[in-house]
C-alpha positions as a Markdown table, in Angstrom:
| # | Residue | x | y | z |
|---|---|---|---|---|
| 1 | Unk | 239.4 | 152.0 | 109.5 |
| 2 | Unk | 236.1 | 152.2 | 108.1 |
| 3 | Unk | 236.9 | 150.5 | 105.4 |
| 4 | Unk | 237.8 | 147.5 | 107.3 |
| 5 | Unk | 234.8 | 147.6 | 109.4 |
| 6 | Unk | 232.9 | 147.8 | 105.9 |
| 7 | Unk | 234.6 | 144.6 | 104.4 |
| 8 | Unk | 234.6 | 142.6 | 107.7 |
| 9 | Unk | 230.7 | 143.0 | 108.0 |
| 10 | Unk | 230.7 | 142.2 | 104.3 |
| 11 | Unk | 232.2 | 138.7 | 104.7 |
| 12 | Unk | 230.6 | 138.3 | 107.5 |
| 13 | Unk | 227.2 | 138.2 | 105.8 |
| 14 | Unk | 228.0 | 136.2 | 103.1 |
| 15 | Unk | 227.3 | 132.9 | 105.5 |
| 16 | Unk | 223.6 | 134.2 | 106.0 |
| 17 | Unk | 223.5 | 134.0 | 101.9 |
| 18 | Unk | 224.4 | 131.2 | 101.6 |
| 19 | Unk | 222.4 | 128.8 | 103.2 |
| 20 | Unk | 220.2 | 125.6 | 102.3 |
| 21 | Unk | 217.5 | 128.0 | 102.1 |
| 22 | Unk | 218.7 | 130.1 | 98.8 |
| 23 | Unk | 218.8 | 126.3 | 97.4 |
| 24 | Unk | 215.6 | 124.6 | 98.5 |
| 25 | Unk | 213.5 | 126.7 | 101.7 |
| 26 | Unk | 212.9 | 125.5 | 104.7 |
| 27 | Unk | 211.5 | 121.6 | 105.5 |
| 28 | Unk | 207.3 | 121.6 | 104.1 |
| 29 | Unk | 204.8 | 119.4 | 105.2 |
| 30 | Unk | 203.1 | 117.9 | 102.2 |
| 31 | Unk | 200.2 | 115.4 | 102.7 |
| 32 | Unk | 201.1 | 114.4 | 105.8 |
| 33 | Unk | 204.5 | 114.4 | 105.1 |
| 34 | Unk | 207.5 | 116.5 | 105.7 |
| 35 | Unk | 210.0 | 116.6 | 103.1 |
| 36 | Unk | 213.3 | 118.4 | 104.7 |
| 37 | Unk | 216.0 | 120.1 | 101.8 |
| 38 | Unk | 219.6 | 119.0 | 101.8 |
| 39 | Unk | 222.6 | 120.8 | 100.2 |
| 40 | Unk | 226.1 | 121.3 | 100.1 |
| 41 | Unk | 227.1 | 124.8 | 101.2 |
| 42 | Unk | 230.7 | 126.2 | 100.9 |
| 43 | Unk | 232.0 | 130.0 | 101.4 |
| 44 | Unk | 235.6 | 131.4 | 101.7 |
| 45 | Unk | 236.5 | 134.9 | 101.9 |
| 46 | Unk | 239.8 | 136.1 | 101.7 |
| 47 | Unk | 241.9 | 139.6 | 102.2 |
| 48 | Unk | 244.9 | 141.6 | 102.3 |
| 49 | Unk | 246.5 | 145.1 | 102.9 |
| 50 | Unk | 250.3 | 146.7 | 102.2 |
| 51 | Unk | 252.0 | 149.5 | 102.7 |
| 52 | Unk | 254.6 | 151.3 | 101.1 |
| 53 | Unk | 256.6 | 154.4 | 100.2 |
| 54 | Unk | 254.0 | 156.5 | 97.3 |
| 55 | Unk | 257.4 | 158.4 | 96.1 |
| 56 | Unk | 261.1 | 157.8 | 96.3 |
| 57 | Unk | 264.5 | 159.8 | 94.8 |
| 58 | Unk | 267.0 | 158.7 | 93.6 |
| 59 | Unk | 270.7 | 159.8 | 94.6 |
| 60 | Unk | 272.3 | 159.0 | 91.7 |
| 61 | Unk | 270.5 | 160.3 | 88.6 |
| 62 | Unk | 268.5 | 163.0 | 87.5 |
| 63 | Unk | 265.2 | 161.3 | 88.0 |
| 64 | Unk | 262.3 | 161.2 | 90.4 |
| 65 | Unk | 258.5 | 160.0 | 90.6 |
| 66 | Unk | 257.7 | 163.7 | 91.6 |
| 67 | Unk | 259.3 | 165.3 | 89.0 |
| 68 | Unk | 258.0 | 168.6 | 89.7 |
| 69 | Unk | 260.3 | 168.7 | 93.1 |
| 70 | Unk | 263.5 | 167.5 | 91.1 |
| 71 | Unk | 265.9 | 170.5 | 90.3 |
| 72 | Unk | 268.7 | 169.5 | 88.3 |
| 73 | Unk | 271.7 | 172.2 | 87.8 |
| 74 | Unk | 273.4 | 170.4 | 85.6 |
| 75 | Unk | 274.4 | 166.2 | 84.6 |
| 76 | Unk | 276.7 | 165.8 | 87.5 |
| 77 | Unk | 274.0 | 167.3 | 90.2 |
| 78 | Unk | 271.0 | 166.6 | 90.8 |
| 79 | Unk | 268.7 | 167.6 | 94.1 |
| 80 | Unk | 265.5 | 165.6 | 94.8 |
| 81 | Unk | 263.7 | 166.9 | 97.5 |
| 82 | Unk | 260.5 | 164.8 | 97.1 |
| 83 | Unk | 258.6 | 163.9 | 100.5 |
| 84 | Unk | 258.2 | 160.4 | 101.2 |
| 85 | Unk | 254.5 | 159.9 | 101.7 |
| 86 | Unk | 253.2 | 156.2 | 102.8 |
| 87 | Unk | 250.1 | 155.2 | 100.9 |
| 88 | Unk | 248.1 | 151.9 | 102.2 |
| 89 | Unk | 245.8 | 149.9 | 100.1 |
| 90 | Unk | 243.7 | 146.3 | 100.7 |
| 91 | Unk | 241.7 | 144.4 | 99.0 |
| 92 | Unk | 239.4 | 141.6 | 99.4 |
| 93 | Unk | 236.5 | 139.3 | 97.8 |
| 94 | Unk | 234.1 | 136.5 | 99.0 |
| 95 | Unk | 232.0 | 134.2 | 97.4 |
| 96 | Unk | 230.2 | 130.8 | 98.2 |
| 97 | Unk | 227.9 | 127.7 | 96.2 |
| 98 | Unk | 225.1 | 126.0 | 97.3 |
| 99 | Unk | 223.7 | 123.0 | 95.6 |
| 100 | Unk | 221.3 | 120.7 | 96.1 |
| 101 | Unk | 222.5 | 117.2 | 97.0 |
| 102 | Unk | 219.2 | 115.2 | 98.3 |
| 103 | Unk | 216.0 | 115.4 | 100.2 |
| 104 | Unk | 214.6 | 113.0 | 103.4 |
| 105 | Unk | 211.1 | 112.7 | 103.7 |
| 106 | Unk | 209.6 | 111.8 | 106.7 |
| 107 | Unk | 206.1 | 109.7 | 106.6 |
| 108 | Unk | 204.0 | 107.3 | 107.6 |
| 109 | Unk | 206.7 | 104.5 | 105.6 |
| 110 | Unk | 209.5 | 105.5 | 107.8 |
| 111 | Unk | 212.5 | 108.2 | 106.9 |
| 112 | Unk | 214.3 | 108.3 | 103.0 |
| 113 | Unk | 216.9 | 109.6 | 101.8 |
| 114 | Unk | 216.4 | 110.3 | 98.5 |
| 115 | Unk | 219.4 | 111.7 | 96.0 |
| 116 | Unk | 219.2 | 114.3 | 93.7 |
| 117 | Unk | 221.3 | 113.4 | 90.4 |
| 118 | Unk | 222.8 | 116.4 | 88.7 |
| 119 | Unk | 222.3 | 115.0 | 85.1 |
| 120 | Unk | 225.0 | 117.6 | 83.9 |
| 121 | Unk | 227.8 | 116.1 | 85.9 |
| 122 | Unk | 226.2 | 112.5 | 85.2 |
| 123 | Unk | 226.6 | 113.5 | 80.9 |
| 124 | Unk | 229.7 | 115.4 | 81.4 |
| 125 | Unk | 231.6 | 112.5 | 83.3 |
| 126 | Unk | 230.6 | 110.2 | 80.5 |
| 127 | Unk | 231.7 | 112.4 | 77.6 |
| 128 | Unk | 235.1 | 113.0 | 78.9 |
| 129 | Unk | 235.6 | 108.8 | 80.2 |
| 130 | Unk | 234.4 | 108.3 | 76.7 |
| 131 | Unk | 237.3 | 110.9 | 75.3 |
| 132 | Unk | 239.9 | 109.4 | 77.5 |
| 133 | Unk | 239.3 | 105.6 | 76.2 |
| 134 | Unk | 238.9 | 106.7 | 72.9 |
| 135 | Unk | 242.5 | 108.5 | 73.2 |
| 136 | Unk | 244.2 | 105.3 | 75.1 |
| 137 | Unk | 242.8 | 103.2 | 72.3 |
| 138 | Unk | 244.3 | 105.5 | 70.1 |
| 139 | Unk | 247.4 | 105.1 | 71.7 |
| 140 | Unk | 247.4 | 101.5 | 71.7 |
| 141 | Unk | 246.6 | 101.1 | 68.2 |
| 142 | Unk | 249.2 | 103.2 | 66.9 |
| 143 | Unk | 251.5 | 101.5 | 69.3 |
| 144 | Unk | 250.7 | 98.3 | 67.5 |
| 145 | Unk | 250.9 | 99.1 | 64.2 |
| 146 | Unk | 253.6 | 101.1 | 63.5 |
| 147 | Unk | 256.5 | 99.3 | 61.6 |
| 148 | Unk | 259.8 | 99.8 | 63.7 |
């Protein structure tokens, strides 16, 4: 049981790390204005336990997972006297992201909103809209061209 009391607190704290903090900090005041962080957070968690028999013997052959208890006479008879013992396992795992998304700043001006562009996502979206017209075309052409 202490183990489930360990694993619960564990996913439990994973929503105190993951915050808008471990992105930006907290909201600064900069020359009169504030600027206040933004960002998407997201955590899951997820778990799972079993039980089962640890050993079982067989009534038909001459075989058992504790081989030590199986006495076997001769080919015809076999006695398995292995104990049943129930063994429990579990797992479990969290995780979360954080990302920056944009930042309001608060002035004199009035409130903004202003995005932050991951440039990554930006290049990588063109690279692979690139690849996929460059494939279509491909398509097309050979469509065109080849003698039926």
């Amino acid at each position: 049981m202490d183990e489930i009391k360990a694993m619960l607190e564990k996913i439990a704290s994973v929503g105190d790390q993951v915050n808008v903090d471990v992105v930006f900090g907290k909201p600064q005041e900069i020359e009169g204005r504030t600027i206040i962080p933004v960002a998407e957070v997201g955590y899951g968690y997820g778990m799972g336990f079993g039980s089962g028999p640890a050993a079982t013997c067989c009534e038909d052959e001459c075989e058992c997972e504790c081989e030590d208890e199986c006495e076997c006479e001769d080919e015809e008879t076999c006695d398995c006297e292995c104990e049943v013992e129930t063994a429990m396992s579990g797992g479990g795992g969290a995780g979360g992201h954080a990302r920056p998304v944009a930042y309001i700043e608060v002035g004199p001006e009035g409130v903004q909103v202003k995005p932050i562009i991951d440039e990554q996502r930006v290049a990588l979206a063109g690279i692979l809209l690139s690849a996929w017209a460059v494939g279509w075309l491909g398509l097309v052409l050979k469509t065109l061209f080849t003698k039926r």
